[in-house]
N, C-alpha and C positions, 0 to 999 in steps of 0.2 A: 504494500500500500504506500507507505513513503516511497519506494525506490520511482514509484510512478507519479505520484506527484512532484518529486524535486526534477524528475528527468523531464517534466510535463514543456515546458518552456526554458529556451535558454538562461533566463536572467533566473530563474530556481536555480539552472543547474550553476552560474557562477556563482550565486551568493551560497550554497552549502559548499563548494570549491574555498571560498573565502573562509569559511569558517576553521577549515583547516590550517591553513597557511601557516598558521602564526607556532602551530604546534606540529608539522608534520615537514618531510623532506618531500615527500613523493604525494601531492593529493591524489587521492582514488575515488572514482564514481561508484555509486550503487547500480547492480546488474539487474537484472528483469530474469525475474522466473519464465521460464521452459516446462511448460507442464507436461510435453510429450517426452523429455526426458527425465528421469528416475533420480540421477544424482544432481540433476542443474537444482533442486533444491538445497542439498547438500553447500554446492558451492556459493551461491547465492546466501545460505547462512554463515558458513566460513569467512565470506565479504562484508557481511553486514553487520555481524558481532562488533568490529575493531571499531565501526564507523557511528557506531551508537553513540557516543558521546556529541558525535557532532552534526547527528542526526537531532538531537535533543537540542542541541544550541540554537539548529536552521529551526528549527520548530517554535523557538522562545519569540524570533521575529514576528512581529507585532501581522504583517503580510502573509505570513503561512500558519498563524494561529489558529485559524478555522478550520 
């Protein structure tokens, strides 16, 4: 559900990008489930675990509060 709303529009996906920067060498995007494959959820959790924090911060912005 978040991986699909920050990816929704470019300025989502640079401001959770932003949210990184300050703490991270490498930003990473969040991936979209694959439901015809078995482990894309697998990996899709393995990506989005690390990214929680800054899942939660892009969320505190007052424009993706809803």
């Amino acid at each position: 559900m978040h991986a699909a709303l920050i990816t929704l529009t470019p300025g989502h996906l640079n401001d959770f990008c932003d949210c990184q920067k300050a703490k991270v060498l490498i930003v990473v995007q969040p991936i979209m489930d694959v439901k015809a494959r078995w482990n894309s959820t697998l990996v899709l959790l393995e990506q989005a675990y690390p990214l929680r924090e800054f899942t939660h911060q892009w969320l505190k912005n007052p424009k993706y509060s809803e």
